[in-house]
ROSE-4610 file (N, C-alpha, C; in Angstrom, 1 decimal, always signed):
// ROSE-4610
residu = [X/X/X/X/X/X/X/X/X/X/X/X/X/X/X/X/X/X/X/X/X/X/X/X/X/X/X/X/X/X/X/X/X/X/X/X/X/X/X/X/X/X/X/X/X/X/X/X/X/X/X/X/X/X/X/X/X/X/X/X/X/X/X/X/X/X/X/X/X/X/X/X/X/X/X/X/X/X/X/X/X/X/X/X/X/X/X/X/X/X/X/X/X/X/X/X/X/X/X/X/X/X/X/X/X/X/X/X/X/X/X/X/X/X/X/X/X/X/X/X/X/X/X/X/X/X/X/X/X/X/X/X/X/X/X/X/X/X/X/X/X/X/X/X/X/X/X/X/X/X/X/X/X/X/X/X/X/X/X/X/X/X/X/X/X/X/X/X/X/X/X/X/X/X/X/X/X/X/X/X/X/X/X/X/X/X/X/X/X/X/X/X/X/X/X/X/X/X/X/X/X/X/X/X/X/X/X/X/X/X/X/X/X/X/X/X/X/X/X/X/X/X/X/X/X/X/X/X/X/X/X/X/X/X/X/X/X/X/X/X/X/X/X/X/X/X/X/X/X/X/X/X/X/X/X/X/X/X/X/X/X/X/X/X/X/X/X/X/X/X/X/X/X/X/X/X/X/X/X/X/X/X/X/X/X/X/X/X/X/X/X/X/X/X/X/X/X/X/X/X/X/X/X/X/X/X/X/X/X/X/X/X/X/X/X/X/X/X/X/X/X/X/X/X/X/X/X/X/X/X/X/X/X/X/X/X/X/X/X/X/X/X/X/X/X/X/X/X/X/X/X/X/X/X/X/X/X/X/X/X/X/X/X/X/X/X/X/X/X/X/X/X/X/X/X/X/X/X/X/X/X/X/X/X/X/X/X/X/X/X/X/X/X/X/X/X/X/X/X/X/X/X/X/X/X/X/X/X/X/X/X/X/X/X/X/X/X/X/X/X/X/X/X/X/X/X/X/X/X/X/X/X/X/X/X/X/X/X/X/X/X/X/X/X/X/X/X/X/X/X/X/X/X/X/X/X/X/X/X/X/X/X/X/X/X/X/X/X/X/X/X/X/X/X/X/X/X/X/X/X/X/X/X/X/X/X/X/X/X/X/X/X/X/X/X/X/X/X/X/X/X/X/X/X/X/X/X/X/X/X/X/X/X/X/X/X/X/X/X/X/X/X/X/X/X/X/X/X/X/X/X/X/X/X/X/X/X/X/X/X/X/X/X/X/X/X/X/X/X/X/X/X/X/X/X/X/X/X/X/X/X/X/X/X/X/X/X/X/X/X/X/X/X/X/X/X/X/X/X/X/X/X/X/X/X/X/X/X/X/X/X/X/X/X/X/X/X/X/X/X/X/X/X/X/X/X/X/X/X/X/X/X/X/X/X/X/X/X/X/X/X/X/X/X/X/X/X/X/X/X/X/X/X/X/X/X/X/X/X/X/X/X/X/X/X/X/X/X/X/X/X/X/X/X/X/X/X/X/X/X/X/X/X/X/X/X/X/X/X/X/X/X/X/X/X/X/X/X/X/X/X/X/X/X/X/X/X/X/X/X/X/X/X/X/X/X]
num = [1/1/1/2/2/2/3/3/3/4/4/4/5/5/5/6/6/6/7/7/7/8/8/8/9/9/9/10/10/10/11/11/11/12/12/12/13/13/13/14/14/14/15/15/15/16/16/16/17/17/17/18/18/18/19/19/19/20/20/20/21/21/21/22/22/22/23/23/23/24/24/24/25/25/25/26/26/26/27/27/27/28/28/28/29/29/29/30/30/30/31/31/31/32/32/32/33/33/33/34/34/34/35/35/35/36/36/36/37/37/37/38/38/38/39/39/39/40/40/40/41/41/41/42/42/42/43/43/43/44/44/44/45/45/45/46/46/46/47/47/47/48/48/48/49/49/49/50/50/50/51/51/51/52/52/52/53/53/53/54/54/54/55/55/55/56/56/56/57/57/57/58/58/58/59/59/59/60/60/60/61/61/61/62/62/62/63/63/63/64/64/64/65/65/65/66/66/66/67/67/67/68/68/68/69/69/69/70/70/70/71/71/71/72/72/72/73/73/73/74/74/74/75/75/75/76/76/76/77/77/77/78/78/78/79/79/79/80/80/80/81/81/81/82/82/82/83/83/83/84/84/84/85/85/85/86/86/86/87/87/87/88/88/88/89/89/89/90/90/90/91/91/91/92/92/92/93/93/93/94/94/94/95/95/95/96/96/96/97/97/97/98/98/98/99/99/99/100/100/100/101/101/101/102/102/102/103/103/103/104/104/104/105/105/105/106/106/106/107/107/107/108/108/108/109/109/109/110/110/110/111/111/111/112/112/112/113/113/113/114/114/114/115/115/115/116/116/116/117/117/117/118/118/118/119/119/119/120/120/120/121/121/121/122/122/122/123/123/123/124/124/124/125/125/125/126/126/126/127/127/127/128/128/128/129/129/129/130/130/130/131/131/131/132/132/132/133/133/133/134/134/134/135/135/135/136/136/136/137/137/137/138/138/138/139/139/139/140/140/140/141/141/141/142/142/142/143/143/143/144/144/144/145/145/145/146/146/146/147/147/147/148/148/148/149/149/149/150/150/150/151/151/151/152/152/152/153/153/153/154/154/154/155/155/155/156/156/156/157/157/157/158/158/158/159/159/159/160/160/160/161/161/161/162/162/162/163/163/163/164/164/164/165/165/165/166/166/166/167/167/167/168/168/168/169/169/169/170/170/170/171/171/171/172/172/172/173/173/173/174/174/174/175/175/175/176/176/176/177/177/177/178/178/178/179/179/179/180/180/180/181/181/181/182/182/182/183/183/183/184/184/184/185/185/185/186/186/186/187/187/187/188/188/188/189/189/189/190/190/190/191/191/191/192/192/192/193/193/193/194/194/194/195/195/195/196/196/196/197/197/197/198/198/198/199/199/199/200/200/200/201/201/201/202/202/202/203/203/203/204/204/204/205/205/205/206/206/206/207/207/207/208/208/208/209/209/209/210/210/210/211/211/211/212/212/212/213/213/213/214/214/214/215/215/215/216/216/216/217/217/217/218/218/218/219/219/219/220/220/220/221/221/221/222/222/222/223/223/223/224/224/224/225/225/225/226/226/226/227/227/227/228/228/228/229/229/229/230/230/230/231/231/231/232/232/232]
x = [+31.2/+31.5/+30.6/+31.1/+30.4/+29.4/+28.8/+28.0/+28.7/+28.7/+29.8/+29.2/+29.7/+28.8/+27.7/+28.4/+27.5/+26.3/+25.3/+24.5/+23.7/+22.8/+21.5/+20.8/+20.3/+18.9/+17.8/+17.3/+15.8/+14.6/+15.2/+13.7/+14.0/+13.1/+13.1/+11.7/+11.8/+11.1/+10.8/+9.6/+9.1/+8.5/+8.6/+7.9/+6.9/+5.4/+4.2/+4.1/+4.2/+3.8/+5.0/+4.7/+5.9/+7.4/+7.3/+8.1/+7.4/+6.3/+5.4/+3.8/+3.9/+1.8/+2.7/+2.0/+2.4/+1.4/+2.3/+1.3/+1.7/+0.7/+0.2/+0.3/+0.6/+0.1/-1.2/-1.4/-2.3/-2.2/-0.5/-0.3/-0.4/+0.0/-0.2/-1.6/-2.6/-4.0/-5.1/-4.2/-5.0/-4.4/-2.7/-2.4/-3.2/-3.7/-3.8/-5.2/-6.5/-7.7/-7.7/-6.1/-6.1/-5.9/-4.8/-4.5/-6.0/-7.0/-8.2/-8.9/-8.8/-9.9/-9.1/-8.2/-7.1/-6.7/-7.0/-6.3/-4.2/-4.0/-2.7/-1.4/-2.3/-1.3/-2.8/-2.1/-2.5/-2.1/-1.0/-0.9/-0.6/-0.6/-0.2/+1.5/+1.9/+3.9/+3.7/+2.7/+2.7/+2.6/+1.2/+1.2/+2.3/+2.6/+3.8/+4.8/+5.8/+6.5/+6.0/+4.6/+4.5/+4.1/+4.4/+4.4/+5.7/+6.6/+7.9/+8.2/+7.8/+8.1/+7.8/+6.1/+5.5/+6.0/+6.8/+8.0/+8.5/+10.0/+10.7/+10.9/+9.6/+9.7/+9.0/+8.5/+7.7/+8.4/+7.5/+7.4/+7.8/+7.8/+7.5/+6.5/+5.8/+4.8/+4.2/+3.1/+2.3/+1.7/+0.9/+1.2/+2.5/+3.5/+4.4/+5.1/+4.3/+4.8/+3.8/+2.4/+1.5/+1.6/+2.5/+2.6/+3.9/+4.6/+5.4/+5.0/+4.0/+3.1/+2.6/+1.5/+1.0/+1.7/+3.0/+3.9/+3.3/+3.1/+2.8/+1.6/+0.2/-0.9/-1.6/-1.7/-2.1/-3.3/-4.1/-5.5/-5.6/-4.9/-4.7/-4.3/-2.7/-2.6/-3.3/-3.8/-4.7/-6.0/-6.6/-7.7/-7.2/-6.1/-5.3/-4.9/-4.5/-4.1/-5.1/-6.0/-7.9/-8.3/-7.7/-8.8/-8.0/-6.3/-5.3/-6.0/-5.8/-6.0/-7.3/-8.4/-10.1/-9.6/-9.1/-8.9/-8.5/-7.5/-6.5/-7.4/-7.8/-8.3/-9.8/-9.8/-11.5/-10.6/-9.9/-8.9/-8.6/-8.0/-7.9/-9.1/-10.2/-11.3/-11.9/-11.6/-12.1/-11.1/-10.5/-9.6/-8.4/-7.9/-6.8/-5.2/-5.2/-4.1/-4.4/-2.9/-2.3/-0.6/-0.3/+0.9/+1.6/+3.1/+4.0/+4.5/+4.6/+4.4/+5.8/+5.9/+6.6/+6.3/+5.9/+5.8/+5.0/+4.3/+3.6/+4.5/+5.0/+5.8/+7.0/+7.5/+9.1/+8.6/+7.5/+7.3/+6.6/+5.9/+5.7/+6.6/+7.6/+8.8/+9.8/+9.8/+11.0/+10.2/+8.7/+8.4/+8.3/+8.2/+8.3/+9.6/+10.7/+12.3/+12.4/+11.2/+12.0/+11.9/+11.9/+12.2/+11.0/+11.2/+9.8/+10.1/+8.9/+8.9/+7.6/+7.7/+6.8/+6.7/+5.9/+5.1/+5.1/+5.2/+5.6/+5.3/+5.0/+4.4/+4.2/+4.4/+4.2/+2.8/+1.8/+0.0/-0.2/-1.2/-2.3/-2.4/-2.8/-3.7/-4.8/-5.7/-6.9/-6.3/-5.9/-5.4/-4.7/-3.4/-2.6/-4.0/-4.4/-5.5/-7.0/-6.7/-7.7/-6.8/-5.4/-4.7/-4.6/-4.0/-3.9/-5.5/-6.4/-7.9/-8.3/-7.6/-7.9/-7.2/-6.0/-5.3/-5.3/-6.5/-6.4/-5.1/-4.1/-2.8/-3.1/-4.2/-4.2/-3.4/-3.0/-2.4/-1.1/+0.0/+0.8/+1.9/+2.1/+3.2/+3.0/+4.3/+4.0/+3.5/+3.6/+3.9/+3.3/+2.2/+1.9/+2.0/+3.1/+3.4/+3.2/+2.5/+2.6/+3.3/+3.2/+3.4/+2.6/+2.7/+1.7/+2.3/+1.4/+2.7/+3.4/+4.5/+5.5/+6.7/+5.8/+6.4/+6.9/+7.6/+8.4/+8.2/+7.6/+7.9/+9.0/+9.5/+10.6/+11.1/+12.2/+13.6/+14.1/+13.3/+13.8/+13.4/+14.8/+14.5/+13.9/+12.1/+11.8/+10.6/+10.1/+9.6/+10.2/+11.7/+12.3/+12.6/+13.2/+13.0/+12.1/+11.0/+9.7/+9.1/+9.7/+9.7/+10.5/+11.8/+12.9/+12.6/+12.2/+11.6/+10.7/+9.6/+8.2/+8.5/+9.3/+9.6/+10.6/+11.2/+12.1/+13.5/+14.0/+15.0/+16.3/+17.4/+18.0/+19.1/+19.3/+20.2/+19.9/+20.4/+20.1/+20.8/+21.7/+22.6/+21.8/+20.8/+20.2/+18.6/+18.7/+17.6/+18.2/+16.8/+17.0/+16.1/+15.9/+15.0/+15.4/+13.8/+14.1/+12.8/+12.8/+12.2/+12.3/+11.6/+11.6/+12.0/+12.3/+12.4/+13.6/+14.4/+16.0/+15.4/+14.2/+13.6/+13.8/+13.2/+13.1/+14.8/+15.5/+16.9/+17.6/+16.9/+18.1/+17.5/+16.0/+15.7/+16.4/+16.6/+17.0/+18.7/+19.4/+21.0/+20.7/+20.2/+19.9/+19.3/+18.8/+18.4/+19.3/+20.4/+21.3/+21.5/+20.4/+20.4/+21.3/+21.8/+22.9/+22.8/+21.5/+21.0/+20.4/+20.3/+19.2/+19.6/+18.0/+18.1/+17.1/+17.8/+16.8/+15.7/+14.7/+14.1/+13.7/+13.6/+13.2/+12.0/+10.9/+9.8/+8.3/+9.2/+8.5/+9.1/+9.1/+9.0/+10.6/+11.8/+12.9/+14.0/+14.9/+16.3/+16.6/+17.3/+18.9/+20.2/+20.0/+20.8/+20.5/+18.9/+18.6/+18.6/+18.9/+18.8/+20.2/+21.3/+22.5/+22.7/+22.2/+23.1/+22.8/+21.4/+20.7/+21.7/+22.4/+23.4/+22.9/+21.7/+21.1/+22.9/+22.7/+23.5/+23.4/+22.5/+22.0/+21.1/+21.0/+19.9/+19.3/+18.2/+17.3/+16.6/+16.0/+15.4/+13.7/+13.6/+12.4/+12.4/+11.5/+11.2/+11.5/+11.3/+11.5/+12.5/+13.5/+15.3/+15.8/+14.6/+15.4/+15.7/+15.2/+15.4/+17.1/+17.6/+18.7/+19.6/+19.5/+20.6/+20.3/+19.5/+19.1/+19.9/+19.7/+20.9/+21.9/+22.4/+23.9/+24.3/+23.0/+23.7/+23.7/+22.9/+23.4/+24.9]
y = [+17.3/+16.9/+15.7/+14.6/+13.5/+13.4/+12.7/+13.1/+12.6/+13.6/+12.8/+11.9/+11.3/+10.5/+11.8/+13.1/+14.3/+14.4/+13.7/+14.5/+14.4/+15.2/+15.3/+13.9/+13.5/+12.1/+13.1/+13.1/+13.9/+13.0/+11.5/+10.6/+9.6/+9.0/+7.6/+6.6/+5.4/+4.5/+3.5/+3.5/+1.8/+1.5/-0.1/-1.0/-1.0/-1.5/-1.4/-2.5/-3.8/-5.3/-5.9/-5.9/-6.4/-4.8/-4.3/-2.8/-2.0/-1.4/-0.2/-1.0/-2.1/-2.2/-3.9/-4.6/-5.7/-6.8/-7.7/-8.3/-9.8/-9.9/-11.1/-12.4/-13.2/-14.6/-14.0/-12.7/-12.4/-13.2/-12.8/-13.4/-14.8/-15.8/-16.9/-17.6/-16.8/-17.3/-16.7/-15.6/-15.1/-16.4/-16.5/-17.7/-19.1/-19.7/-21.1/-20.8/-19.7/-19.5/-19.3/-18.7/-18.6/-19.6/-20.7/-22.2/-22.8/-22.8/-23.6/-23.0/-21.9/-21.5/-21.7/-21.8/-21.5/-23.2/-24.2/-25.3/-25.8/-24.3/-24.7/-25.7/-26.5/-27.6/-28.9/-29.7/-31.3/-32.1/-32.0/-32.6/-31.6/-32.2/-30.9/-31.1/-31.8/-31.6/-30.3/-30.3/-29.2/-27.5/-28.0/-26.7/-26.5/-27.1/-26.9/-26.3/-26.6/-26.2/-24.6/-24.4/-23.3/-22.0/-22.7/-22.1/-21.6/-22.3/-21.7/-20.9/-21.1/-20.3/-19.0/-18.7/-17.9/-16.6/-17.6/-16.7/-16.2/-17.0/-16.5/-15.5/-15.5/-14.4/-13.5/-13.1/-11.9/-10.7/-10.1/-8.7/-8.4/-9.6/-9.2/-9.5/-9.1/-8.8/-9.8/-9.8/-11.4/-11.7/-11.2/-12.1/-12.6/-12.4/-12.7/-14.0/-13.9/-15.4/-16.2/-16.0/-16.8/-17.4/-16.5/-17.1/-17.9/-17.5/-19.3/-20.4/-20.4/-21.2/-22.2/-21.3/-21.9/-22.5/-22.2/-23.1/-22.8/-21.4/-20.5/-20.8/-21.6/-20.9/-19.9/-18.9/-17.4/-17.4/-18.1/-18.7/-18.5/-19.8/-20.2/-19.0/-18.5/-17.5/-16.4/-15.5/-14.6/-15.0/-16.5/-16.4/-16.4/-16.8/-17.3/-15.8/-15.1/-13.9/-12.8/-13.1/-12.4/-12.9/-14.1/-14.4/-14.0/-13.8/-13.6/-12.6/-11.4/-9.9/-9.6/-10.5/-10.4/-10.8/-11.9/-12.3/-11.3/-10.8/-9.6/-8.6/-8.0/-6.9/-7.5/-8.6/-8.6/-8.6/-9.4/-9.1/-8.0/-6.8/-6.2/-5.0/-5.1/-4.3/-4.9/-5.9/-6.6/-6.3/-5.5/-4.7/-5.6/-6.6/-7.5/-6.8/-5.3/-4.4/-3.3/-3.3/-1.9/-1.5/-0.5/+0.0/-0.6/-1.0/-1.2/-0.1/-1.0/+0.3/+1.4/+2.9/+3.9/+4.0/+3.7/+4.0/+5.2/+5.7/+6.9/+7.9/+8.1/+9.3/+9.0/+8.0/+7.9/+8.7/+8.4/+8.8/+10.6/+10.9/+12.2/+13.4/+12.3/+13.5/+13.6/+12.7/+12.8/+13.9/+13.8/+14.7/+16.3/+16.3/+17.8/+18.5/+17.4/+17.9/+18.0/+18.1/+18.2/+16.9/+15.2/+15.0/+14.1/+14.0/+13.5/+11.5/+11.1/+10.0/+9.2/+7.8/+7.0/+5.9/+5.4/+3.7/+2.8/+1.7/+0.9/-0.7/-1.3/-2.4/-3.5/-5.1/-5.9/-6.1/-5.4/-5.8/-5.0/-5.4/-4.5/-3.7/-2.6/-1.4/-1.3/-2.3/-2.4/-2.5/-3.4/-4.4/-3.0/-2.5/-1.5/-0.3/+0.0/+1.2/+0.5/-0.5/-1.1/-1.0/-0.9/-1.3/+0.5/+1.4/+2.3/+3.1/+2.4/+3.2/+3.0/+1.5/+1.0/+1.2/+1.9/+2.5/+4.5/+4.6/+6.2/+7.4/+6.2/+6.5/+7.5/+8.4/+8.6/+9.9/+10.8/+11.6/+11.2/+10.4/+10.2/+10.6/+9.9/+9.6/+10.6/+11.3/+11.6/+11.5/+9.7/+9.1/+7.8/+7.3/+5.3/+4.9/+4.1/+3.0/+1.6/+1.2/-0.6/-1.0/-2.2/-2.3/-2.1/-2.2/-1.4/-1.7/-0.9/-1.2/-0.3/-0.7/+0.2/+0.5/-0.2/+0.3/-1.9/-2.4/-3.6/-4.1/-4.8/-4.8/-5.2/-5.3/-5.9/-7.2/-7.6/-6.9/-6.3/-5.4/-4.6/-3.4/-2.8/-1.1/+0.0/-0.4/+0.4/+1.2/+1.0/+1.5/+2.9/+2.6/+3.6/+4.5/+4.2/+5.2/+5.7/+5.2/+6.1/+7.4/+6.4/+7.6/+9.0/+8.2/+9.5/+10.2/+9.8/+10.6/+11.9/+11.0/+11.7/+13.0/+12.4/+13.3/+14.4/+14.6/+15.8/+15.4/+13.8/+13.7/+14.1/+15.0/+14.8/+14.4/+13.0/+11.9/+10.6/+9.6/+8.1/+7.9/+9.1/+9.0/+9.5/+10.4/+11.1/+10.6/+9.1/+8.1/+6.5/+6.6/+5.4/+4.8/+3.5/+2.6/+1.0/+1.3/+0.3/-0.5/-2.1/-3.1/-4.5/-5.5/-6.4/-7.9/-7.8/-8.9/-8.5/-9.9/-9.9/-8.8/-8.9/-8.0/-6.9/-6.0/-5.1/-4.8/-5.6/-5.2/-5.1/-5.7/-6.1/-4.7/-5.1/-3.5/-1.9/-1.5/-0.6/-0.2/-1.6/-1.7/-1.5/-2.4/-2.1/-0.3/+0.2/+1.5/+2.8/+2.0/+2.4/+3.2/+3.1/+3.8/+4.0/+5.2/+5.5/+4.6/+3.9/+2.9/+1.9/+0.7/-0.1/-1.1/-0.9/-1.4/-2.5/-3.5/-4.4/-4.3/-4.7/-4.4/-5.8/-6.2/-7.4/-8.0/-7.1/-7.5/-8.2/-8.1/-9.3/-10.8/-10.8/-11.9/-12.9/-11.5/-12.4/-12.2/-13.0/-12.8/-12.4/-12.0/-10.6/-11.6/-13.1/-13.7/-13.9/-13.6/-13.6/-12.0/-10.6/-9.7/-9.5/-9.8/-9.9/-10.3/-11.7/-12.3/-11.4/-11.0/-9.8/-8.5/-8.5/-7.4/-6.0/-6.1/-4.7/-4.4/-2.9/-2.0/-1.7/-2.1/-2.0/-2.8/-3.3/-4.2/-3.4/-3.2/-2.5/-3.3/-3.5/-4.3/-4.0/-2.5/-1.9/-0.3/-0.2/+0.8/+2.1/+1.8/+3.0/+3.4/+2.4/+2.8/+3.5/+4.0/+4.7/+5.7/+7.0/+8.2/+8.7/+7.5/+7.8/+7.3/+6.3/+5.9/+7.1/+7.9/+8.8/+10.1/+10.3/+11.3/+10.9/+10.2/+9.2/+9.5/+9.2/+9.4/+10.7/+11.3/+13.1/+13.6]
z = [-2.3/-0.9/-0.5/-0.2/+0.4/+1.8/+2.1/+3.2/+4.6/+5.5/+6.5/+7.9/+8.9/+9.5/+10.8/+10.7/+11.2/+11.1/+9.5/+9.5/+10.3/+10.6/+11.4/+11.5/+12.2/+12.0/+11.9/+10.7/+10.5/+9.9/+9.7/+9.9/+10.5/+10.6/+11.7/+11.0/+10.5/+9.8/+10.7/+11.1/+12.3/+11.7/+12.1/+11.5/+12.8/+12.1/+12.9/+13.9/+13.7/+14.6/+15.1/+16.3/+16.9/+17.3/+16.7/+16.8/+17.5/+17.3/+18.0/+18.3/+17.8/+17.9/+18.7/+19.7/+20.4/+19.0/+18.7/+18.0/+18.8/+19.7/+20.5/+19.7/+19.2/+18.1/+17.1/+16.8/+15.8/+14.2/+14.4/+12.9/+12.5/+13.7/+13.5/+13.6/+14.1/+14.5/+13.0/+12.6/+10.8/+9.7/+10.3/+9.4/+8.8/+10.5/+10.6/+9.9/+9.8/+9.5/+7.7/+7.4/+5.9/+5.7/+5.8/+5.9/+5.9/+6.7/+6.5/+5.3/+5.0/+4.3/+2.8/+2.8/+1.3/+1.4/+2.3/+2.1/+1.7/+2.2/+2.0/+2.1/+4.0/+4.1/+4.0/+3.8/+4.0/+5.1/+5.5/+7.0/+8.0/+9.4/+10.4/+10.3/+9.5/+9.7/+8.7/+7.1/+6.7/+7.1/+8.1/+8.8/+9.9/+10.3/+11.4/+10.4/+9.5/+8.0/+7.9/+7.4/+7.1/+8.1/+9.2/+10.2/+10.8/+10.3/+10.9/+9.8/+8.2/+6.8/+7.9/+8.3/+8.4/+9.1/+10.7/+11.5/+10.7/+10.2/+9.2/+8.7/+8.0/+7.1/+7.6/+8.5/+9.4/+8.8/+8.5/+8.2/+6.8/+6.1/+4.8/+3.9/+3.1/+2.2/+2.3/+3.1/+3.1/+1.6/+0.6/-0.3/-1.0/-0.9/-1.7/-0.6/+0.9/+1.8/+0.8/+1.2/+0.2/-0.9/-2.0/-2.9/-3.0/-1.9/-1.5/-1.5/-0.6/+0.2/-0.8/-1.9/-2.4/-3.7/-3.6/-4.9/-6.4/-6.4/-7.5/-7.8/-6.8/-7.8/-6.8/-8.0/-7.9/-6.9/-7.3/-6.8/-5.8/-5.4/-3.9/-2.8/-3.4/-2.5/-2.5/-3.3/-3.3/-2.4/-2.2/-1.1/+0.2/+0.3/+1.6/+1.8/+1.2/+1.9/+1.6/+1.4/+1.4/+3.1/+2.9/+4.5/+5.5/+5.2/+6.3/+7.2/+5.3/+5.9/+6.3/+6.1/+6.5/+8.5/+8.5/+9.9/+11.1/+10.3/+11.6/+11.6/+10.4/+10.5/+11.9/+11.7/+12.8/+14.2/+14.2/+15.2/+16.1/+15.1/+15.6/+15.9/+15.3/+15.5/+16.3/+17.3/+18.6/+19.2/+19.8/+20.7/+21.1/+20.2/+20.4/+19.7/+20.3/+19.6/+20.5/+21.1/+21.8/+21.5/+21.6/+21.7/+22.0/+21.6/+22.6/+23.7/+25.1/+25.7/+25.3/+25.2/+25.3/+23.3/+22.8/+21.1/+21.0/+21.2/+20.9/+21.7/+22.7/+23.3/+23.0/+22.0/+21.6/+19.9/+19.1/+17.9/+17.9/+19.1/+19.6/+20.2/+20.4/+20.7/+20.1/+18.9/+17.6/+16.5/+16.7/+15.5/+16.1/+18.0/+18.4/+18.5/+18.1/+18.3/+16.5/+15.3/+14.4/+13.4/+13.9/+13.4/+12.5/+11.7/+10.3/+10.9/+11.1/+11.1/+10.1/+10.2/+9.0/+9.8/+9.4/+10.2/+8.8/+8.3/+7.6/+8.1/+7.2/+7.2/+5.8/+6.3/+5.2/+4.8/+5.5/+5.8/+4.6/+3.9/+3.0/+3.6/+2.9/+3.2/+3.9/+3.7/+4.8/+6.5/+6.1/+7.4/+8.2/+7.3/+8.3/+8.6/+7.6/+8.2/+9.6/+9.6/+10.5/+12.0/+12.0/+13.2/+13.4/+12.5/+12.6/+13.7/+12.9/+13.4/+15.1/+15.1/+16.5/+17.5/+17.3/+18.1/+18.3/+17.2/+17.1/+16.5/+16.0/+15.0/+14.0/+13.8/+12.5/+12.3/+13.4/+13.0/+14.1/+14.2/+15.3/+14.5/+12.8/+12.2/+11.3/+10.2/+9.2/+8.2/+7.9/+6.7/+7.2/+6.3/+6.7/+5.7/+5.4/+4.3/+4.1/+2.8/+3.4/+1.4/+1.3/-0.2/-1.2/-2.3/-3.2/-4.6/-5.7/-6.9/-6.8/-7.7/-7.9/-6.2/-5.4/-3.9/-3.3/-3.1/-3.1/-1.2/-0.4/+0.8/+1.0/+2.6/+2.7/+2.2/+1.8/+2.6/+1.6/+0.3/-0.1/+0.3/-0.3/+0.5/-0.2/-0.4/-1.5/+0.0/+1.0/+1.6/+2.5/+2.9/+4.0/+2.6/+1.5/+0.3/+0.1/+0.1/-0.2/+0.8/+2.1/+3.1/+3.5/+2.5/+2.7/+1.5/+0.2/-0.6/-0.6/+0.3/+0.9/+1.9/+2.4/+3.9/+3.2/+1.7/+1.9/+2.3/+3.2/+3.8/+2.6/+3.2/+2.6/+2.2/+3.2/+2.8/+3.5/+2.6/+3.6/+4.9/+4.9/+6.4/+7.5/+7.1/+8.1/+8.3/+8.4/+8.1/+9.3/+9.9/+10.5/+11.0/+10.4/+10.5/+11.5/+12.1/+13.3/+12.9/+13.1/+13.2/+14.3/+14.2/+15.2/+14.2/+12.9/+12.2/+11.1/+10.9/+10.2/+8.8/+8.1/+6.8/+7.1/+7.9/+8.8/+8.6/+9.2/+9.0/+7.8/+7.2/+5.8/+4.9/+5.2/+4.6/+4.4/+6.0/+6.5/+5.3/+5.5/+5.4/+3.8/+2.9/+1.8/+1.0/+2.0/+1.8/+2.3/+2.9/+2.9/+4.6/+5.3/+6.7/+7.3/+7.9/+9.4/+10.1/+10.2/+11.3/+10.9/+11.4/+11.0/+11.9/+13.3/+14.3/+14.6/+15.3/+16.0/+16.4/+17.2/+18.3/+19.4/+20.4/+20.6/+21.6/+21.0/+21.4/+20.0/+19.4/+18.2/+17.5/+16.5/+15.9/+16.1/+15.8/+16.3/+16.9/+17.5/+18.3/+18.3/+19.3/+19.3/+18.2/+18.1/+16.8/+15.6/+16.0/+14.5/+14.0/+14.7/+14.1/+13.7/+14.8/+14.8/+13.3/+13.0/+12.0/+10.0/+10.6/+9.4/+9.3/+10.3/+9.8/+11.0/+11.8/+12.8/+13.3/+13.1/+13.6/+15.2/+15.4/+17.1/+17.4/+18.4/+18.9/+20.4/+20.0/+21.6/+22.5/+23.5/+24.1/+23.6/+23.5/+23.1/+22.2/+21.6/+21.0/+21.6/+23.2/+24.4/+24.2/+24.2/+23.9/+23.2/+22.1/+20.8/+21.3/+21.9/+22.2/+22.5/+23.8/+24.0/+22.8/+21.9/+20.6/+19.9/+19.6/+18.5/+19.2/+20.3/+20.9/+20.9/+20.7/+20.5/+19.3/+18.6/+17.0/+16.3/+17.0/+16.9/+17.2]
């Protein structure tokens, strides 16, 4: 028997910056400090260039932007994304990180109705557990994911897998993953989600999620509750 479009939603996968955590120009202000300390550009047309790469590609695996960046030496981008993840993390341990507003009572009332949720992210491990600590996250989600080995960031779909692995889910239909960046989207669709939604309080457009293929486009993270009863 095939899985039909019925089944239950029993996880839900958010991406952390820009989706549930407000990320203010954090990323661009860790950027421009790894850029000085990594020497990545040489003129400001470069940094202006690697600054729209930077957009772009939001929310996926910052070393693997870096080692764009630095045009394959290892070197370079490993200090450049040493200083990124050194930068945010002070960042955010200087109180420059809150919620988006309605994220903790949209992720608090999916796991009291049942349903297993994950937090996910292109940040190292330090970096996400520094945002997680500063907002007091530590027990909100079921599951905190960032890349790793053997684990791929976006826009492949090796994170919402790991989550529907972890969590027991027992199908990609009954999985849906929301973000604020086209990765974020392509992710979701690649991993096969019932869902795989916009959001548009980060990094990009209701055309740029559009054109990634989002199944929905929300204004905010708040919105999910009523799509998730929809898709029940």
């Amino acid at each position: 028997m095939g899985t039909k479009a019925t089944d239950p939603i029993s996880l839900v996968v958010f991406d952390m910056a820009g989706t549930t955590v407000e990320d203010s120009g954090l990323v661009q202000q860790s950027f421009l400090a790894a850029d000085s300390h990594a020497g990545l550009s040489k003129t400001d047309a470069d940094r202006e260039e690697m600054l729209r790469y930077v957009t772009d590609t939001m929310g996926q695996s910052k070393i693997v932007v870096f080692r764009h960046l630095a045009k394959g030496n290892e070197e370079q981008a490993q200090a450049a994304n040493k200083e990124f993840e050194r930068c945010y993390a002070q960042l955010v341990s200087e109180g420059n990180c809150s919620p988006i507003p309605g994220a903790e009572d949209v992720i608090t009332s999916l796991r009291s109705s049942g349903i297993k949720t994950a937090l996910t992210t292109g940040f190292a491990k330090e970096t996400q557990t520094a945002i997680i600590e500063a907002l007091g996250w530590q027990n909100l989600a079921d599951l905190v994911l960032c890349p790793a080995p053997g684990m791929r960031g976006r826009p492949y779909p090796d994170m919402p897998l790991t989550a529907l692995m972890q969590t027991q889910t027992d199908s990609v239909r009954s999985m849906i993953v929301l973000g604020d960046t086209s990765s974020d989207v392509i992710s979701g669709l690649r991993a096969g989600a019932r869902a795989s939604i916009g959001v548009l309080t980060g990094a990009h457009n209701r055309a740029q999620l559009s054109e990634a293929g989002a199944t929905h486009i929300l204004d905010s993270v708040a919105d999910l509750p009523a799509l998730v009863a929809a898709l029940r």
